[in-house]
C-alpha positions in Angstrom: -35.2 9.9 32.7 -34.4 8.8 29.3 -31.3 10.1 27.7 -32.6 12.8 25.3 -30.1 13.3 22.0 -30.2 16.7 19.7 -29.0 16.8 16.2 -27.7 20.0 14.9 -25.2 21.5 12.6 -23.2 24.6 13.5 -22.0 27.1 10.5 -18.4 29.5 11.1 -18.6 32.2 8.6 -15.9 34.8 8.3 -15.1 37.6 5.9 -13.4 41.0 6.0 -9.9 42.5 6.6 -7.4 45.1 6.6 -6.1 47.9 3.9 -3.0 49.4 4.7 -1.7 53.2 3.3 1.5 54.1 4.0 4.3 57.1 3.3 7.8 55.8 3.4 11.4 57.5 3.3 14.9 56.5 2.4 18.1 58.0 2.0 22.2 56.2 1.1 24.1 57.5 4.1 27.5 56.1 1.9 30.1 53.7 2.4 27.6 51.1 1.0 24.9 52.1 3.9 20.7 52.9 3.6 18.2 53.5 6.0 14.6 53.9 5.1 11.1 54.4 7.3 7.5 54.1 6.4 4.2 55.2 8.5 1.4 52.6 7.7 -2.2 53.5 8.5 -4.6 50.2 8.7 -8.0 50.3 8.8 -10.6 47.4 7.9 -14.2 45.6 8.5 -13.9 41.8 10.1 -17.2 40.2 9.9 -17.8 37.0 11.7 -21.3 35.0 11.4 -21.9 31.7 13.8 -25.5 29.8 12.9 -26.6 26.6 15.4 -29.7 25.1 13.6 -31.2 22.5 16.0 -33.4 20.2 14.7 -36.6 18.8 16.0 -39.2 16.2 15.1 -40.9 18.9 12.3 -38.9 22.1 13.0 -35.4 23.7 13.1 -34.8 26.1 15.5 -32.1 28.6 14.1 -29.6 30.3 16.7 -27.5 33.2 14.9 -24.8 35.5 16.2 -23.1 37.8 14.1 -20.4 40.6 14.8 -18.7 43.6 12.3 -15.2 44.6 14.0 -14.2 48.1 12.7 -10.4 48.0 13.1 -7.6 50.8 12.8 -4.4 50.6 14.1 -1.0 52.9 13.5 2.2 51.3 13.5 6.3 53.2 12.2 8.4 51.0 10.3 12.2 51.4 9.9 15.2 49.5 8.3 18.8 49.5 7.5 20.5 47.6 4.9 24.1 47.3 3.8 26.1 46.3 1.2 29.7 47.3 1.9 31.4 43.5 1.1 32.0 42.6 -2.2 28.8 40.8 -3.5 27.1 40.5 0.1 24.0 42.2 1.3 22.5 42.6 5.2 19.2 44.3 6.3 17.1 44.6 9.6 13.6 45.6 10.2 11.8 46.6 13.2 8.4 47.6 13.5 6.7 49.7 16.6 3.6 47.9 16.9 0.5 49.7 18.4 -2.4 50.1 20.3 -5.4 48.8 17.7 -8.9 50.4 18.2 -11.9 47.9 17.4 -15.6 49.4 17.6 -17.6 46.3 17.8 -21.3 45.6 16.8 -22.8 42.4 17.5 -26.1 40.4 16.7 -28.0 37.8 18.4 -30.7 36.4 17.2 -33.5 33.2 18.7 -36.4 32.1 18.1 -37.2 32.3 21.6 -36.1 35.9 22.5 -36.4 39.2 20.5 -33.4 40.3 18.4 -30.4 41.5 20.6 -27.4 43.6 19.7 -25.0 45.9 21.5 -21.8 48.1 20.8 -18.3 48.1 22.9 -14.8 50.0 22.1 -12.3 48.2 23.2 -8.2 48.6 22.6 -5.7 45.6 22.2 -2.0 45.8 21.5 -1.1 44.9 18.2 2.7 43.2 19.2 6.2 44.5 17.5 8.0 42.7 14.6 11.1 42.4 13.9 13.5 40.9 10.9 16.8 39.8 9.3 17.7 39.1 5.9 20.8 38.3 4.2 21.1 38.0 0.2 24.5 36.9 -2.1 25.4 37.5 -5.3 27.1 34.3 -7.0 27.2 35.0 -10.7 24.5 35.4 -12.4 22.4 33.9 -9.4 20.8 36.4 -6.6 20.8 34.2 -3.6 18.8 35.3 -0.3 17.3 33.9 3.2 15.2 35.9 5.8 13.8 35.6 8.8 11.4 37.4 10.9 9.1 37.0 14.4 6.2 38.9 15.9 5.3 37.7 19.8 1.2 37.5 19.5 1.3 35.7 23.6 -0.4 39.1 24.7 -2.3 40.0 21.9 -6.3 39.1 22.9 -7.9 40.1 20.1 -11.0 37.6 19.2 -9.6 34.5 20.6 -11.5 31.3 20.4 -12.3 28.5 23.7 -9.9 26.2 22.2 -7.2 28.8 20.7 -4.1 30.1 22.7 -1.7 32.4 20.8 2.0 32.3 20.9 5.2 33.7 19.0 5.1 33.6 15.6 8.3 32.9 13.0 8.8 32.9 9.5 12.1 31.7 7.5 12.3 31.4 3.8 15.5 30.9 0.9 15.1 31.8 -2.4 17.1 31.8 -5.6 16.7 34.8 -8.5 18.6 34.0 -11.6 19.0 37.5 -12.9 18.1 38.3 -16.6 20.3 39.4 -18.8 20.2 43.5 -19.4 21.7 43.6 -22.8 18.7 44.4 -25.7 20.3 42.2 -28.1 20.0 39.3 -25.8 17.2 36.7 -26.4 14.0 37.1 -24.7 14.1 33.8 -23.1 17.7 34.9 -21.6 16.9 38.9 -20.5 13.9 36.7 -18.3 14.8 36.5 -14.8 13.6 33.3 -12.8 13.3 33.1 -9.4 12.6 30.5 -7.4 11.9 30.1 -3.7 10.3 28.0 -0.4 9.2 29.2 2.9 7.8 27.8 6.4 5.7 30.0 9.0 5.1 28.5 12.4 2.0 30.5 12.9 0.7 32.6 15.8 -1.9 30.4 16.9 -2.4 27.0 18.7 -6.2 24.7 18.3 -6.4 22.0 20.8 -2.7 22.3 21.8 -1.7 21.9 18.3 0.9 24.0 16.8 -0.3 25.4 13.1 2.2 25.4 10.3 2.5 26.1 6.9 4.8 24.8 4.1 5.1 26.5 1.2 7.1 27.1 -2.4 7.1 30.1 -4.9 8.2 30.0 -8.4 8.0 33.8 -10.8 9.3 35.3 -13.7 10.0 39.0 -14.2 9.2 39.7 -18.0 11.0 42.6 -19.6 9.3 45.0 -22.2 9.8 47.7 -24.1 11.6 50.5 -22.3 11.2 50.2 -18.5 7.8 47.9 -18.8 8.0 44.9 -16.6 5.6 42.0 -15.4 6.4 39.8 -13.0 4.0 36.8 -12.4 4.4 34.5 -9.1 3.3 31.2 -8.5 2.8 29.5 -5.3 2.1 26.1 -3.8 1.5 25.2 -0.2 -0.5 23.7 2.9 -1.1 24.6 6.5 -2.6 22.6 9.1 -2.9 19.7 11.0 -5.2 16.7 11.1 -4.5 16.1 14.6 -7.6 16.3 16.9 -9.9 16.0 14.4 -8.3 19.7 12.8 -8.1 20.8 9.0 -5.3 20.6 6.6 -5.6 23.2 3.7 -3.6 23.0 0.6 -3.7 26.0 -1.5 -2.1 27.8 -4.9 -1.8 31.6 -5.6 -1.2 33.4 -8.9 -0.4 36.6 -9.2 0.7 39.2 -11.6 2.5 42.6 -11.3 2.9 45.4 -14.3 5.1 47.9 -13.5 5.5 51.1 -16.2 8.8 52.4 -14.2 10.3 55.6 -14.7 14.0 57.0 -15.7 15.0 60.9 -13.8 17.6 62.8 -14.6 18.9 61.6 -17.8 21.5 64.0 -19.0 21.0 65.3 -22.1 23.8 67.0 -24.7 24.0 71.0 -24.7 24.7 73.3 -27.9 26.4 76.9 -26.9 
């Protein structure tokens, strides 16, 4: 028989994601000690599309398979943080982790067959987090460092052939030089800069191939009238490997954050 050769081209689409509401707590126990606590909802759509278009002498056959996850998941988050030394300031994170609920619709469709689709439930357990972050004051300068890990290992949520998922770690330093509060300051010096670089060994290896990222943050926090603010962030980075024929992605982010704030309790002078 004569070796027969197909051409094709095979399309990964994806789209989606989560939203997250939440109700947190916090309360200053004294002696330089808080502890705080939040209850996040999260609830999203994650659509995935594959499309195999063979192609023939004088036809393409078109192979299509697409999926909607409907995803909600509950999870408790709680922290301490203190700041009883002299310029020096330690917190810790944990978060509980869950069981995720995913309601699955899925889509085949052939040239060959008539159009195909099914539904399944299915429950996966969305892995615990935890963190440490330590921040010093020098001067004028806001110094801090954290790091943070979430075990994925058992987590077999939508997992490709060629992907096997692992621990995942994130460490990042950054530098806030803080403005200056006095009004009669200069703009330019009641501006605070920060400045700021971070690496995430991700939760996911392709081929055997570890996935990284790389990645540095510059902001300013812009002070207004009263308690206005804006703070705008820039960042910078890359992920990736070109290892096994895999994809490095370099990327920027902008973003921008107006915050109206609010004073309480101002005393005020009495007449009697």
């Amino acid at each position: 028989l004569a070796n027969l050769k197909q051409t094709g081209k095979t399309t990964y689409q994806g789209a989606g994601g989560t939203t997250t509401g939440y109700f947190g707590v916090s309360t200053g126990l004294g002696y330089g000690l808080y502890l705080g606590a939040s209850a996040n909802a999260n609830f999203g759509t994650i659509k995935n599309l594959i499309s195999t278009a063979l192609d023939e002498s004088s036809y393409t056959y078109e192979f299509t398979n697409y999926k909607e996850d409907y995803v909600n998941f509950f999870e408790v988050n709680a922290g301490i943080y203190y700041e009883g030394i002299k310029n020096l300031g330690i917190g810790l994170f944990y978060s509980t982790g869950s069981n995720m609920d995913v309601e699955s619709k899925e889509t085949y469709d052939s040239p060959f067959l008539l159009d195909t689709s099914y539904s399944s439930n299915s429950v996966y357990k969305y892995p615990a987090s935890f963190g440490v972050g330590v921040s010093y004051l020098w001067g004028t300068f806001l110094l801090g460092a954290d790091y943070s890990t979430q075990d994925f290992t058992n987590f077999k949520y939508n997992i490709g052939k060629n992907t096997e998922l692992k621990s995942s770690s994130t460490f990042a330093f950054g530098v806030n030089r803080l403005g200056n509060p006095s009004l009669n300051a200069t703009m330019m010096d009641r501006i605070s800069y920060k400045f700021g670089v971070g690496f995430k060994e991700l939760y996911y290896k392709v081929l055997g191939n570890d996935i990284a990222e790389y990645y540095a943050t510059f902001g300013m926090a812009i002070p207004w009238k009263g308690t206005l603010l804006t703070d705008v962030s820039f960042t910078f980075g890359y992920r990736g490997t070109l290892n096994n024929g895999l994809v490095k992605e370099y990327y920027g982010k902008f973003g921008i954050d107006i915050s109206i704030g609010e004073t309480w309790f101002i005393p005020f002078k009495r007449e009697y």
